[in-house]
Each structure stands twice: as structure tokens, then as C-alpha cells.
C-alpha positions in Angstrom: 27.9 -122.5 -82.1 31.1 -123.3 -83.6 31.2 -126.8 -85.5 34.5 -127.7 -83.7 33.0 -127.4 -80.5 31.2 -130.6 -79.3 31.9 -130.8 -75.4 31.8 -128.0 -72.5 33.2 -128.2 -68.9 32.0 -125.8 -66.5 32.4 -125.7 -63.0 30.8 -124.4 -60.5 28.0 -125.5 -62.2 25.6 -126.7 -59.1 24.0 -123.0 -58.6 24.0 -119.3 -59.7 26.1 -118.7 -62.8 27.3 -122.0 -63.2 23.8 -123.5 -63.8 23.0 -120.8 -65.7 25.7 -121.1 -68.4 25.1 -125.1 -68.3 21.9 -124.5 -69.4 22.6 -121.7 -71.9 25.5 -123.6 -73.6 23.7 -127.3 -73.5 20.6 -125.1 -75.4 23.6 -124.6 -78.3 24.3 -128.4 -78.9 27.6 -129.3 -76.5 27.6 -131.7 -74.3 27.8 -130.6 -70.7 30.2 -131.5 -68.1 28.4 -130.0 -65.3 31.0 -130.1 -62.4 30.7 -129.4 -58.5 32.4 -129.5 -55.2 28.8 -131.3 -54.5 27.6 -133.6 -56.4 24.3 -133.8 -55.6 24.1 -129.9 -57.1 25.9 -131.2 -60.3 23.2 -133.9 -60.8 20.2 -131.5 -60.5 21.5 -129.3 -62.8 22.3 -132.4 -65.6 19.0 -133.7 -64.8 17.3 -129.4 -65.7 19.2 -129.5 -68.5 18.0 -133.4 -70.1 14.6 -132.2 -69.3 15.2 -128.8 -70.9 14.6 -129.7 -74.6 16.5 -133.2 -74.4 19.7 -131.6 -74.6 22.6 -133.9 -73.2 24.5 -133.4 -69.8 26.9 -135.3 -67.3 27.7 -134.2 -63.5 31.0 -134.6 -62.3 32.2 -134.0 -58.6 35.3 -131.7 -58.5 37.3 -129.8 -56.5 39.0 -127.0 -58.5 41.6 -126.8 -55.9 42.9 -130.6 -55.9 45.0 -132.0 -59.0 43.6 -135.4 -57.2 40.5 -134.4 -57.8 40.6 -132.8 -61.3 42.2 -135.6 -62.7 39.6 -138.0 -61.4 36.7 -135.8 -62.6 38.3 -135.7 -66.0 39.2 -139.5 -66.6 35.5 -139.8 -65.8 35.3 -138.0 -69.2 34.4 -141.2 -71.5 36.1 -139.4 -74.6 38.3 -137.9 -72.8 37.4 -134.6 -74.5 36.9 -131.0 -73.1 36.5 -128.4 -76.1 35.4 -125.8 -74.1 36.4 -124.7 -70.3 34.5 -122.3 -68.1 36.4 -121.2 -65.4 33.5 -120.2 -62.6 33.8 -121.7 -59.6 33.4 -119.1 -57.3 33.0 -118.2 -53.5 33.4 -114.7 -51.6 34.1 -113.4 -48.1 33.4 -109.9 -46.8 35.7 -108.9 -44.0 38.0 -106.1 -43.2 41.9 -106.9 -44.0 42.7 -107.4 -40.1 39.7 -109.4 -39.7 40.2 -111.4 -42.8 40.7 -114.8 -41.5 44.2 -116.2 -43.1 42.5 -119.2 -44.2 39.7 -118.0 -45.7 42.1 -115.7 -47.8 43.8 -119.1 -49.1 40.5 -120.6 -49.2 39.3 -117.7 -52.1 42.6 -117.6 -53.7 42.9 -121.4 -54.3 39.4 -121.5 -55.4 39.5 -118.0 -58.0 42.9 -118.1 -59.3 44.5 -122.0 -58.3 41.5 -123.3 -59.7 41.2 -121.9 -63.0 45.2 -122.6 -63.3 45.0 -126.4 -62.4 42.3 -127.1 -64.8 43.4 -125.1 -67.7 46.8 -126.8 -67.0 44.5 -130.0 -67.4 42.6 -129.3 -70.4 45.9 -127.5 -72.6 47.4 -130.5 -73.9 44.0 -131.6 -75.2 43.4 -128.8 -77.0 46.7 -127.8 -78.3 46.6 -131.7 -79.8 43.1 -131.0 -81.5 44.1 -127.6 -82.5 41.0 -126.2 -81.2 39.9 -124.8 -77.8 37.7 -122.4 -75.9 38.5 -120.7 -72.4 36.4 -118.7 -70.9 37.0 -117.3 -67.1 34.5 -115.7 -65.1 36.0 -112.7 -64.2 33.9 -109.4 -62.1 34.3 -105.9 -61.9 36.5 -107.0 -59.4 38.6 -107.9 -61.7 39.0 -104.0 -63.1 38.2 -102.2 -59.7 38.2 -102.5 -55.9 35.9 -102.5 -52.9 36.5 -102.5 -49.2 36.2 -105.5 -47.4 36.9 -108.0 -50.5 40.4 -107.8 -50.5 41.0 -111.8 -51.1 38.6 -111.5 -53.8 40.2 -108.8 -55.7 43.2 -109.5 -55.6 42.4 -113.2 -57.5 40.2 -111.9 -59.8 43.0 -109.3 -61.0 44.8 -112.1 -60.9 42.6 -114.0 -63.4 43.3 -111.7 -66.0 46.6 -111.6 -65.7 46.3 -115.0 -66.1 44.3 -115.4 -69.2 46.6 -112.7 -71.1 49.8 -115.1 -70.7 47.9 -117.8 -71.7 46.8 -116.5 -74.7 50.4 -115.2 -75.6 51.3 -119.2 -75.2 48.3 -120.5 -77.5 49.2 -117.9 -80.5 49.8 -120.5 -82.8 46.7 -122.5 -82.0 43.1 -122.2 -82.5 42.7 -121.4 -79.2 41.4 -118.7 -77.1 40.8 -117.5 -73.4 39.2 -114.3 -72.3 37.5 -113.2 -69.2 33.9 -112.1 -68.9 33.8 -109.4 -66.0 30.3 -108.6 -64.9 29.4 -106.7 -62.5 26.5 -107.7 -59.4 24.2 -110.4 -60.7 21.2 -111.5 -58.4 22.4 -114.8 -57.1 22.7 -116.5 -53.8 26.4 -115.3 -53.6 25.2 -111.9 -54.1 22.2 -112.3 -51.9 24.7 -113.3 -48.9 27.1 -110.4 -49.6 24.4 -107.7 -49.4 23.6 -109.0 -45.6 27.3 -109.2 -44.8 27.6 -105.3 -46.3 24.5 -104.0 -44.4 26.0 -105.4 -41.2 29.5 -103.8 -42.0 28.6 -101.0 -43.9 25.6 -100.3 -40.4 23.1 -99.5 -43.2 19.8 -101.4 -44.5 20.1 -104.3 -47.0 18.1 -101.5 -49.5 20.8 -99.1 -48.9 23.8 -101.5 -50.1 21.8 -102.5 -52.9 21.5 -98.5 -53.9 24.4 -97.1 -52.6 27.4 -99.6 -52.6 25.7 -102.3 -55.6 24.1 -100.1 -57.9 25.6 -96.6 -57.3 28.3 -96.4 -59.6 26.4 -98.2 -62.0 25.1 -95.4 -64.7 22.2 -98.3 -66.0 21.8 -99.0 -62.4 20.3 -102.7 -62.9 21.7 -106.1 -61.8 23.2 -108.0 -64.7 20.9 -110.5 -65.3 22.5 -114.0 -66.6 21.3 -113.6 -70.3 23.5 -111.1 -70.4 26.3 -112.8 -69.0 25.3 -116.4 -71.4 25.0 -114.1 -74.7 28.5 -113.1 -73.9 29.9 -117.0 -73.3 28.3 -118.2 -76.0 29.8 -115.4 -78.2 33.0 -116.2 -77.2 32.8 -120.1 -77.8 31.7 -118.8 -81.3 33.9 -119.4 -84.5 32.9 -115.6 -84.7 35.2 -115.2 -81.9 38.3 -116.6 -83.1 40.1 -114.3 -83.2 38.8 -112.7 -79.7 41.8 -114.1 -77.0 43.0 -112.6 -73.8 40.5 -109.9 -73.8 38.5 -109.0 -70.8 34.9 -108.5 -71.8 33.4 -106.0 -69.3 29.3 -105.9 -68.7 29.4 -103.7 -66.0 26.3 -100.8 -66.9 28.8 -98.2 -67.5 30.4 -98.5 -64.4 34.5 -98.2 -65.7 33.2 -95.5 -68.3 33.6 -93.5 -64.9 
């Protein structure tokens, strides 16, 4: 782990990814700033990770779309120190663009691209002060391709890309970095929920969407599993990765070799 590093913040951190990187990342040393929309999902993964070898954890609550919010969660922060941000909040809905809900299209938006904006807004000044800082967005292959029915979705995580290039232009002169890690489907609830909402859309099997929409234009055909998707945080946190910024990291089983 790099020796600058000593704190992360990851949000999202209640479930799925989010717990998984908390645990990967507390496993290296940092302290983690497991934040939450719900608390109570924030504490439980704190509590995994000070059972998990001893390692050292706090649970914030936060809403990634509130600057009321983010700044409370942060001056909860008793050193007032983030070294490392992991954008990876995350939610999804699967409807056709005409059926697609307008607020649920904010909702997803606010959440994927706002988010990530507010907080990295937050955390900059910090960083750029200590000349050192780690970003690191959770992208998808939704961030390189599309599907049907995910248009919200798509169009903030392009978006997040975008994002993390012009912020890398602006931290040039620091020691700071920001890249995106676009996976493609791992096995978590969010994925479990979107392969009931395809079957029902799609009129095919829950097998099928996991064949024919999930895995299909996969070469490797396998879910990404979240070792994968830690090795490649925790490489990027890594002094060996200083020089890695505004890059999109793809694990995707071949599927943009296409």
C-alpha cells in the first residue's frame, strides 16, 4: 500500500462492492470510512471489518447527493483526513425510455454522476494541501457500451469518465490521481434484481438473461468476481500507480476486444 496513504472513504459501502472494497482496503492498513445512505449497513460492515483481523473502521451515514449531508459526514471525520476516495455508490433501474419514470432518471443521475462530483469537490482541497490523493470511481461496461433499457444508467456512467479525465487534467501538478474501474456483471444483489427485471422485459427465463444478455458478449463468459475488482483498487491506490490518472481500467472478460 502506499506509505502516504493512511485513510479511505468509500461509499456505498453497506452491501455489494462497497463492502467488498472496505474490506479489501482495511486488509492493506487504511483506515476505513465506511459510508451509507443507511447507517445501520455502514455499521455492519465497520463492525466485519474490526473482527476481520483487527483492522480499524468507522461508519458514516451519507447521502452522496446532499452537500448537507457530505459535509456532515466528513466533519465527523476526527482528523479531518480522506487520502483515498472511492466513488461507488450505486443504484440501477431497468425500464424502457418512455416508461422510464422522470424521477427515477434524476434519482440515478444524482446518485452516479452528482455524487461522485459533490464529494470529490469535498475531498480536493484536502488533498491538493497534502500533495497526495487517490480517486478511484466505480465505473461499468456501461461506462464504454450500452444496453436497452438502462438508459439513465449509461448515460451517468459515461458521464463518470468524462468526469475523471478533467479532473486529472486539473490535478497534473499534484500527486494525485483518479481513474475509473469499469467492470462488467458482478454477482451482487444489484445484479440479482436486474436479472428478474430483464427476464420480465426481455419475456425470457432468469437462465436465459444470465446466458444470453449477461454473459453473451463476454468471450471468458464468467461474472467478475470482487477480487478481481479489489486487486484493481488496491493497484490503483498503489505508489506503483502514480503515475496511472484519468485512465479507465476495463475488467470486462474480453467483452470491448469485440
Amino acid at each position: 500500500m502506499n506509505p502516504k496513504a493512511q485513510s479511505v472513504l468509500i461509499t456505498g459501502a453497506g452491501s455489494g462492492v462497497g463492502r467488498g472494497l472496505s474490506l479489501a482496503l482495511a486488509a492493506t492498513g487504511l483506515h476505513v470510512y465506511a459510508a451509507d445512505l443507511l447507517y445501520g449497513a455502514a455499521e455492519e460492515t465497520a463492525l466485519l471489518i474490526s473482527k476481520n483481523g483487527g483492522h480499524t473502521a468507522s461508519a458514516l451515514e451519507m447521502d452522496v447527493t446532499s452537500e448537507r449531508s457530505i459535509a456532515a459526514a466528513l466533519a465527523a471525520i476526527p482528523t479531518d483526513r480522506v487520502d483515498v476516495l472511492i466513488n461507488n455508490a450505486g443504484l440501477q433501474h431497468v425500464a424502457a425510455l418512455e416508461e422510464f419514470p422522470p424521477e427515477k432518471w434524476r434519482q440515478l443521475t444524482e446518485v452516479l454522476l452528482t455524487g461522485p462530483y459533490l464529494l470529490t469537490r469535498a475531498v480536493l482541497p484536502g488533498m491538493k494541501q497534502r500533495n497526495f490523493g487517490r480517486i478511484v470511481n466505480l465505473g461499468s461496461i456501461h461506462s464504454l457500451v450500452a444496453s436497452p433499457f438502462k438508459s439513465a444508467y449509461v448515460a451517468a456512467k459515461h458521464g463518470l469518465v468524462g468526469f475523471s479525465k478533467a479532473v486529472a487534467l486539473e490535478t497534473g501538478a499534484h500527486d494525485i490521481t483518479i481513474n475509473t474501474v469499469c467492470p462488467s456483471y458482478i454477482r451482487t444483489p444489484l445484479v440479482e434484481a436486474q436479472i428478474a427485471n430483464q427476464a420480465q422485459l426481455n419475456r425470457i427465463s432468469e437462465a436465459e438473461v444470465i446466458d444470453k444478455i449477461m454473459l453473451q458478449p463476454m468471450p471468458k463468459k464468467v461474472f467478475i468476481t470482487m477480487e478481481e475488482i479489489a486487486g484493481a483498487v488496491v493497484f490503483l491506490v498503489s505508489d506503483a500507480a502514480r503515475n496511472i490518472t484519468g485512465q479507465t481500467l476495463t475488467i470486462d472478460g474480453g467483452w470491448t476486444a469485440r
